[in-house]
C-alpha positions as CSV (number, residue, x, y, z in Angstrom):
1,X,97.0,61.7,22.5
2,X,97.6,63.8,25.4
3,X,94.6,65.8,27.4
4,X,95.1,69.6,27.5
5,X,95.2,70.7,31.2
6,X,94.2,74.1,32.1
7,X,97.1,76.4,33.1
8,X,97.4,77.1,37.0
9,X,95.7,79.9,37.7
10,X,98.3,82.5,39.9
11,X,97.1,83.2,43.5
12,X,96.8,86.7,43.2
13,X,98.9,89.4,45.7
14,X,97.6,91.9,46.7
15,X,98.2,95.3,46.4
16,X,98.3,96.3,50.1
17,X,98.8,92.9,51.8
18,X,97.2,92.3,55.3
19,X,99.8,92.7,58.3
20,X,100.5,89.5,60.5
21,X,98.0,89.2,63.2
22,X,98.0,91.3,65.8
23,X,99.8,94.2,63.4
24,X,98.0,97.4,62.1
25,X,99.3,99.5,58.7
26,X,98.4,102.7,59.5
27,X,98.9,105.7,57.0
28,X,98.6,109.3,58.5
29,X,98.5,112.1,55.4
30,X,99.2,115.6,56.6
31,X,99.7,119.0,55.1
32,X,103.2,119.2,56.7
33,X,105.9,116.8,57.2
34,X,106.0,117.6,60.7
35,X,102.4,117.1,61.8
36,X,103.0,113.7,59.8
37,X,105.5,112.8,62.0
38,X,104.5,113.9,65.7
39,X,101.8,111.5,64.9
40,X,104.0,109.1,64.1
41,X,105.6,109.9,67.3
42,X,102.6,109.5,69.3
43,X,102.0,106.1,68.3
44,X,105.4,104.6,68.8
45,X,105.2,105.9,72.1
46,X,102.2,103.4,72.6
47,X,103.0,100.5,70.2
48,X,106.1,98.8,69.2
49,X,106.4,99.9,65.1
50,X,108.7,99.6,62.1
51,X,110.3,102.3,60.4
52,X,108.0,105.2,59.0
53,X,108.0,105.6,55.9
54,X,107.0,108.6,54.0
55,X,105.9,109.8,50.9
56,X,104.4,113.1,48.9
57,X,101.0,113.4,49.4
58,X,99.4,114.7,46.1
59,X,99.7,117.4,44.0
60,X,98.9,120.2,46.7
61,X,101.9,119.6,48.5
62,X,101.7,116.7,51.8
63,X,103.4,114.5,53.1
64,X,101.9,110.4,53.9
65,X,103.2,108.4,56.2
66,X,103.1,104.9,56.8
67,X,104.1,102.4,59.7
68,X,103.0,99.1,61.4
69,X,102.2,99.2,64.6
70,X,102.5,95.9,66.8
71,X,99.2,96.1,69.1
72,X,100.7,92.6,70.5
73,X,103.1,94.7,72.5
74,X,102.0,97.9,73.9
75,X,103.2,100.2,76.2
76,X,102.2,103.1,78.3
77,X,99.0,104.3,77.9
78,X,97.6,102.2,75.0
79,X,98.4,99.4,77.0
80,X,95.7,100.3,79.4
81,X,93.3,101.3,77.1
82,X,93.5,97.8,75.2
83,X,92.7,96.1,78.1
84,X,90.1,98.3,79.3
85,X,88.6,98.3,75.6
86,X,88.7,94.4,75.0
87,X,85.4,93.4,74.5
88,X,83.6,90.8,77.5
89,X,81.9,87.4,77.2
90,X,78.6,90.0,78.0
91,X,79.6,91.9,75.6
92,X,80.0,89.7,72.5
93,X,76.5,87.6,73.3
94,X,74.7,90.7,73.1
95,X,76.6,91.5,69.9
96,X,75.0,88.3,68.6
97,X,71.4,89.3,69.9
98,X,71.6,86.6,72.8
């Protein structure tokens, strides 16, 4: 007699998997092509990023954009806004009502 075992139940994916640490997916959606990508722009200028990548944006016309921006390497001025913005050891005991 053998014993019935339960199939394996799959892991699921996900539809929009989480970027490595340290890594933001960031989608800009814009009425023009253009504005899509001088955002773009903007942001490489302060992160290291992958490719965009773009896309139509609905029926109404649009254009989405996506990238990854590396926050693990920054440059210009977000780099001295991360540091500036990083939280303190104050900061996070009063987050935690100490």
């Amino acid at each position: 007699m053998t014993s019935a075992r339960p199939a394996p139940t799959p892991t699921p994916t996900p539809a929009n998997p989480v970027p490595p640490v340290g890594c933001a997916d960031v989608r800009v959606v814009a009425a023009s092509p253009e504005t899509a990508r001088r955002v773009a722009e903007v942001l490489r200028h302060c992160f290291d990023s992958t490719e965009q990548r773009s896309y139509p944006a609905g029926r109404e016309g649009g254009t989405r954009l996506h990238l990854t921006v590396d926050t693990t390497h920054p440059a210009g001025p977000a780099q001295s806004w991360l540091t500036t913005s990083r939280p303190t050891a104050a900061d996070r005991s009063q987050d935690d009502g100490a």
